[in-house]
C-alpha positions in Angstrom: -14.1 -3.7 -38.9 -10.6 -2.3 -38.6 -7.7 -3.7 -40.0 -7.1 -6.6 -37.6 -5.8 -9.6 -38.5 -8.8 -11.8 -37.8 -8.6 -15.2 -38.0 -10.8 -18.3 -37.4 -10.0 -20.0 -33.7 -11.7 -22.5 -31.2 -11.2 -20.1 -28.3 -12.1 -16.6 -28.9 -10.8 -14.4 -25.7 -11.7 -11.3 -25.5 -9.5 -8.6 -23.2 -8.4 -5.0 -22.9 -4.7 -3.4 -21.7 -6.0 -0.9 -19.1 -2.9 -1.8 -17.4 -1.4 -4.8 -17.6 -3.3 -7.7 -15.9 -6.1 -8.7 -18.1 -3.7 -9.0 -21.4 -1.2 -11.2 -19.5 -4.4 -13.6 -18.0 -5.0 -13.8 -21.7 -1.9 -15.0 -22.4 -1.2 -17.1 -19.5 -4.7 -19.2 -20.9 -3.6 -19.4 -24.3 -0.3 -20.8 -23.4 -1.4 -23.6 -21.2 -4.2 -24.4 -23.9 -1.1 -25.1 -26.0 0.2 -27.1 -24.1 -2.9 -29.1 -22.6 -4.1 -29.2 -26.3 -2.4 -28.1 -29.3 -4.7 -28.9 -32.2 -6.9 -26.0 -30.4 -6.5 -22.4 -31.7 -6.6 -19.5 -29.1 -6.9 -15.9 -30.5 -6.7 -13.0 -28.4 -8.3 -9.5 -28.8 -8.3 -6.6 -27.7 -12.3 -5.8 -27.1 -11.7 -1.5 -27.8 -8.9 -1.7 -30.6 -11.4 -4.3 -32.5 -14.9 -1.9 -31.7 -13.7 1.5 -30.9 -10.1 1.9 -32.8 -10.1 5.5 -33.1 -10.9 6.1 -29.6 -9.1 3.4 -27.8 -6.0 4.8 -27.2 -7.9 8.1 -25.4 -9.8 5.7 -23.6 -6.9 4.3 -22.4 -4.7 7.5 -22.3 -7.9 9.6 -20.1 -7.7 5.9 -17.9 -4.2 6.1 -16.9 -4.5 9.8 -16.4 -7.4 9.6 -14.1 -5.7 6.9 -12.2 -2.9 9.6 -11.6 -4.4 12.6 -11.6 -7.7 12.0 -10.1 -7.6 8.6 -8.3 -10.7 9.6 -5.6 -13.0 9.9 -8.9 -12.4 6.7 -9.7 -13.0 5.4 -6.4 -16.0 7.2 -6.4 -17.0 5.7 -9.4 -15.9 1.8 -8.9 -17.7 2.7 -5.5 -21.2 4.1 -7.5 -21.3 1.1 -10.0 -20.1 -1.7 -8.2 -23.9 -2.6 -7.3 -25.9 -1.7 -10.7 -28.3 -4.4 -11.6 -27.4 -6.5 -14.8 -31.2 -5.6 -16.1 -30.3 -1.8 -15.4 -30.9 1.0 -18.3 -27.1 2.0 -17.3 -25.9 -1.3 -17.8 -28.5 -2.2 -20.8 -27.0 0.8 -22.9 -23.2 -0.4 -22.2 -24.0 -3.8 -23.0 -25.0 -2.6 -26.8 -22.2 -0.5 -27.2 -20.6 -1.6 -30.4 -22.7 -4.8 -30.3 -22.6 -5.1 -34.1 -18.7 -4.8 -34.5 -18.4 -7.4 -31.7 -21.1 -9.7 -33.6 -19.1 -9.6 -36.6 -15.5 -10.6 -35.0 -17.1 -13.6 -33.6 -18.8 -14.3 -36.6 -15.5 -13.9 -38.3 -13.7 -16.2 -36.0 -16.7 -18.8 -35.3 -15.1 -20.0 -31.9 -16.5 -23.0 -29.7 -16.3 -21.1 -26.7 -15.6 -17.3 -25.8 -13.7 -15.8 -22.7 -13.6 -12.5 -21.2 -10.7 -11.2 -19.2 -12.1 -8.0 -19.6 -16.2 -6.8 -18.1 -16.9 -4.6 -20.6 -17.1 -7.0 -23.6 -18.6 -9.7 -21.0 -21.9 -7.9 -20.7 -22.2 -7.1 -25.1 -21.9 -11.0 -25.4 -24.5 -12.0 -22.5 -26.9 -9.4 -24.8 -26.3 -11.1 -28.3 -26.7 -14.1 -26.6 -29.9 -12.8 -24.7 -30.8 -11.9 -28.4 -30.6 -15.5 -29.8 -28.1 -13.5 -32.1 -25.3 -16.2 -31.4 -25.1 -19.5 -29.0 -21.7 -20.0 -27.9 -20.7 -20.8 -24.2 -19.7 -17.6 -22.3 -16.8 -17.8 -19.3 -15.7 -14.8 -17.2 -12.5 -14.9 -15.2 -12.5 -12.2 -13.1 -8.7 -10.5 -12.9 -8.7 -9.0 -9.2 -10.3 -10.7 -5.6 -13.3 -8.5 -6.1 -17.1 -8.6 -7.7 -18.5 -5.7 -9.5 -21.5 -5.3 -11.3 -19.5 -4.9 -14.6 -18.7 -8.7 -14.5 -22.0 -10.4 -13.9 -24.2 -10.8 -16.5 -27.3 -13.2 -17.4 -25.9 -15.5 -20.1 -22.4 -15.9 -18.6 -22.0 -19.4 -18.0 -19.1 -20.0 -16.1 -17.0 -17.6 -13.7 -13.9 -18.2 -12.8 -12.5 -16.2 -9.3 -9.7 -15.8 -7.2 -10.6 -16.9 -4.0 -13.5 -18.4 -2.1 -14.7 -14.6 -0.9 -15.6 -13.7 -4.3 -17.5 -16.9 -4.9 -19.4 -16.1 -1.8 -20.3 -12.8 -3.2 -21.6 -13.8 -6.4 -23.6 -16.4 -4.9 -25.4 -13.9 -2.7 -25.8 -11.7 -5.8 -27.8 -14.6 -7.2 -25.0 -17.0 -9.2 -25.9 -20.3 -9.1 -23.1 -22.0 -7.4 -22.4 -24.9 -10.4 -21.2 -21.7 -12.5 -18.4 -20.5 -10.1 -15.2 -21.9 -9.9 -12.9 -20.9 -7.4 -9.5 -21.3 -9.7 -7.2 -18.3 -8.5 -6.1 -15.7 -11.4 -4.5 -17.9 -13.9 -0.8 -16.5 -13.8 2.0 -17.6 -16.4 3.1 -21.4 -16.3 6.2 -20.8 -15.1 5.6 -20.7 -11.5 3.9 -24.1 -11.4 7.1 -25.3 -10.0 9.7 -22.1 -9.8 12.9 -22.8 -9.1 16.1 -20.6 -8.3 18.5 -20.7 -10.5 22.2 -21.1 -8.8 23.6 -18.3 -11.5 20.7 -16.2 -11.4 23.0 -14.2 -8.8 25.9 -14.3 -11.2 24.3 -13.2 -14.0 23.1 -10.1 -12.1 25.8 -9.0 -10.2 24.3 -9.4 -6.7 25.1 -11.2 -3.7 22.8 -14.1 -2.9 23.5 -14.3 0.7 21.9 -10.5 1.4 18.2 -9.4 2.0 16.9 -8.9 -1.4 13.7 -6.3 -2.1 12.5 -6.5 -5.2 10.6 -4.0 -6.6 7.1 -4.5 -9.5 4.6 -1.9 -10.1 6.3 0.9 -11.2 6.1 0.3 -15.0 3.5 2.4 -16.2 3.9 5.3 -13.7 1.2 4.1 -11.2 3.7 3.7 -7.8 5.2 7.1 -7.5 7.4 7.3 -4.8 9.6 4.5 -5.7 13.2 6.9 -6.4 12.6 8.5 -3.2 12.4 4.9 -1.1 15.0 3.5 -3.1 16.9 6.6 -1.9 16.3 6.6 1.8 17.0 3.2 1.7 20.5 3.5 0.2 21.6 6.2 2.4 20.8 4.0 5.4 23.5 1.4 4.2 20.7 -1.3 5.1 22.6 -5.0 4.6 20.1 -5.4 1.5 20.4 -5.1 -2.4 17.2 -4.1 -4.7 15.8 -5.7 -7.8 13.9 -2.7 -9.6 11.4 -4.0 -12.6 10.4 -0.7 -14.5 8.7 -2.5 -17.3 7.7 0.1 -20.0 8.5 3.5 -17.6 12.4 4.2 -19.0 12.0 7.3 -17.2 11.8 5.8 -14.0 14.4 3.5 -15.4 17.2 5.7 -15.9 16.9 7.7 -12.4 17.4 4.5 -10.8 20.6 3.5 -13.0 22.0 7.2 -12.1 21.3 6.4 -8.8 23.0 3.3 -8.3 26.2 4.6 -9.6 26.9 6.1 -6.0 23.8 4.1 -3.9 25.7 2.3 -1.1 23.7 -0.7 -1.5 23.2 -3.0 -4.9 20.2 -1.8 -7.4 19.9 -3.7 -9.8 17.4 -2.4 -12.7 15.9 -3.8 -14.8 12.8 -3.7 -17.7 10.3 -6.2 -18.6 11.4 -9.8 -17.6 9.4 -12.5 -18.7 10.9 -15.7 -16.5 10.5 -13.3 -13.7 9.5 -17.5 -11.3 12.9 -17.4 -10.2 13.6 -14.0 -10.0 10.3 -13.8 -7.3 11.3 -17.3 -5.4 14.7 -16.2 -5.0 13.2 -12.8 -3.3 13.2 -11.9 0.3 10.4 -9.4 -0.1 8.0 -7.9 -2.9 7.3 -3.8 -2.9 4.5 -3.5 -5.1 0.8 -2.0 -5.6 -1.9 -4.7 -5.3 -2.2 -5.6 -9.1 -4.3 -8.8 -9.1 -1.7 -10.5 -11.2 1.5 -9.8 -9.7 -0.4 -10.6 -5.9 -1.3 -14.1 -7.0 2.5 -14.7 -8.6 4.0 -13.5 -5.3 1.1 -15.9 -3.7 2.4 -19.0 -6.0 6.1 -18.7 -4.7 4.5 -17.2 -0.9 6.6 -14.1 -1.2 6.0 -11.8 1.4 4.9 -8.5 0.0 5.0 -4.7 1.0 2.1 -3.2 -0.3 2.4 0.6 -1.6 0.0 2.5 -3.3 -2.5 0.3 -4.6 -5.0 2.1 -7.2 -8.5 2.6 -5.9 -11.3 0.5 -6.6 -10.7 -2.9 -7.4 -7.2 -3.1 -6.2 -8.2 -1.8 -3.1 -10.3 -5.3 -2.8 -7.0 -7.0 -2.7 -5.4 -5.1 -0.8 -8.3 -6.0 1.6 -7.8 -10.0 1.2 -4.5 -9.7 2.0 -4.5 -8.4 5.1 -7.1 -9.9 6.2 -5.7 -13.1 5.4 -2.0 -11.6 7.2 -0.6 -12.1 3.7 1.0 -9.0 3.5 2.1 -6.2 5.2 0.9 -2.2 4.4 2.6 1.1 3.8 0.5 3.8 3.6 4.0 6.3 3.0 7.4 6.5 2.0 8.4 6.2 6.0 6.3 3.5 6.8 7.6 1.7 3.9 11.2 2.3 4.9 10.7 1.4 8.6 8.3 -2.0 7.4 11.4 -2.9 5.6 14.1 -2.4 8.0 12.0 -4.4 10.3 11.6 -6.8 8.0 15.9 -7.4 7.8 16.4 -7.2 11.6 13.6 -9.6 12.2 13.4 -12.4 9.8 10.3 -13.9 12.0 7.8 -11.3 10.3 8.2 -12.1 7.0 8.5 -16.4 7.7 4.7 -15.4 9.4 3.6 -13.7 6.4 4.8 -16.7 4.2 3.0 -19.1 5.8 0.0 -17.5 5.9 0.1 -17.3 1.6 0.3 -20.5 1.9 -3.6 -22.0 1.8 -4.4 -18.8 -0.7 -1.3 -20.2 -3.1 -2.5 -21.2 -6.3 0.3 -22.1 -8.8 -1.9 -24.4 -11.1 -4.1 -21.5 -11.2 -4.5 -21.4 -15.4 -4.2 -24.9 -15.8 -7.2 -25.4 -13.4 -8.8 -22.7 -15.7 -8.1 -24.4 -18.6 -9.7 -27.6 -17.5 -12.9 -25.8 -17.0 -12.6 -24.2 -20.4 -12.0 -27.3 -22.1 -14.6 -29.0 -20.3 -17.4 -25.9 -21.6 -16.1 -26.8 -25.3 -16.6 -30.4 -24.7 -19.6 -30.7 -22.4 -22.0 -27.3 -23.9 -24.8 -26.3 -22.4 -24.3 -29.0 -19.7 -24.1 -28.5 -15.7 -20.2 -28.3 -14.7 -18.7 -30.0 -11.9 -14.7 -29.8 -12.3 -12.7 -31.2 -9.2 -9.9 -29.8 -8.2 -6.3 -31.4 -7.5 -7.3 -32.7 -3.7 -10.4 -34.3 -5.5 -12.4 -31.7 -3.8 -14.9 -29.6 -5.3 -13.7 -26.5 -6.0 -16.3 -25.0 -5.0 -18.7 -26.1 -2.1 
């Protein structure tokens, strides 16, 4: 094993930081299991740094530069294996991959229940467990409004998904309905009940009585086009101010702070924010991609939200469910973005539509409800699960 700080825990979850999303469910899960129940230990690794550690950060690195450099063949290839059958040689070779490395950090941690946030690692565990190598209960919680073949395996006991059209699809790929729960994608805590806070304004410089646009998506490079927007927008004098999050991308960072030395509306720029709740409830409208984590925060506080190159594949999918839920609005350019949004300031109708319509897809318990279903695998193994939800109705029928 590599040097990794491995250490026994009741929760073993198992995820991966091609992008963002799956490390931050991860989180979001552990935190709320700290708070539901505090005597339980939650450890959190990352499935290629523990198996592959030399090549994980190519992995990663050829990822990201696929993603920018040659989006259509990943399109092509989310497209090509999105149907592969679990007992497939494709799919039996991945699910050995590093099988033995995998055996021994569970060994090592000797957890009552495993998670995946990730599908790689999902399939390696249904195959030790196929094996009678290990017998530990198995829950997938899938991280975008989509189903691909990379997430369903035989000995996954419980799936947790964001919406009711992805329980629909596993059920007609053969899921028995008892193991799906339709949860949302557990987000951070925070925005179980949001709330704006009167020096939030203040403490930023801005004007709380203006159309603010804020801005997610640009952090690791993958929403170009975001200096040129922010651009056209200022030299329109539009009675708006911008809250730019550019996470890790400092590039992107700094051409934004030159520009809004002599932009002739407020932008405000900042880096990673983690009690970002407010920030979002306090918005007018969201400019992002369609990342499945940031769609389901902007869901929990129903802000409206401009979507902007989404990557292909599986954010496509929610791209998809938003629209055809009218949860969102599309740009498919820089223009259309600009015009969406000054529409969106001389007609404050549009966006109180799109608000309303996030309102039945809004799921702001969304890890706790996950939680209750973990806890309930540690407690109840091996057993049929039937969690109800907060209206005391099934959350899945």
């Amino acid at each position: 094993m590599p040097e990794i700080d491995i250490k026994k825990c009741d929760i073993l979850i198992l995820s991966a930081d091609f992008g963002t999303g799956h490390h931050q469910v991860s989180v979001a899960i552990k935190k709320v299991v700290s708070q539901m129940q505090p005597s339980l230990k939650v450890g959190i690794y990352n499935y290629f740094e523990c198996i592959y550690p030399l090549l994980n950060k190519t992995i990663k690195f050829g990822y990201a530069q696929m993603l920018k450099y040659f989006s259509f063949g990943y399109d092509w290839f989310y497209k090509t294996t999105r149907d592969i059958k679990p007992d497939s040689k494709w799919q039996r070779i991945l699910n050995k991959m590093g099988k033995s490395k995998l055996l021994d950090l569970i060994q090592q941690c000797s957890p009552k229940l495993i998670v995946c946030t990730f599908p790689t690692p999902a399939g390696v565990v249904s195959q030790l467990k196929e094996e009678g190598k290990i017998d530990i209960p198995l829950a997938v919680v899938i991280t975008d409004v989509a189903v691909h073949s990379q997430w369903i395996h035989p000995k996954v006991d419980a799936y947790m998904v964001a919406a009711d059209i992805v329980a629909s699809r596993l059920t007609d790929r053969g899921i028995p309905k008892e193991k799906i729960h339709v949860t949302g994608i557990p987000i951070r805590p925070q925005f179980e009940s949001p709330s704006v806070d009167p020096g939030l304004w203040m403490k930023l410089n801005l004007n709380p009585d203006i159309f603010t646009l804020i801005i997610m998506g640009g952090g690791q490079g993958f929403m170009p086009g975001i200096e040129k927007i922010c651009q056209r927008l200022s030299d329109l004098s539009l009675p708006m101010q911008v809250i730019a999050l550019t996470g890790s991308n400092k590039e992107l960072a700094q051409n934004l702070e030159a520009m809004a030395q002599t932009s002739n509306i407020p932008i405000k720029v900042l880096g990673y924010i983690e009690n970002i709740a407010p920030l979002m409830k306090a918005s007018h409208l969201l400019l992002s991609k369609a990342g499945g984590i940031t769609v389901f925060e902007a869901l929990a506080v129903r802000l409206p939200i401009l979507l902007y190159k989404p990557l292909p594949g599986h954010e496509q999918c929610n791209v998809n469910f938003l629209l055809e839920n009218k949860a969102a609005m599309l740009a498919k350019n820089q223009n259309q973005a600009v015009e969406l949004i000054k529409k969106a300031i001389e007609n404050p109708t549009i966006l109180e539509g799109i608000s309303r319509a996030m309102t039945p897809l809004s799921k702001p318990f969304s890890a706790r409800d996950t939680v209750d279903i973990l806890l309930n695998m540690i407690n109840i193994k091996n057993k049929s699960i039937n969690i109800i939800d907060r209206d005391n109705s099934k959350l899945f029928a």
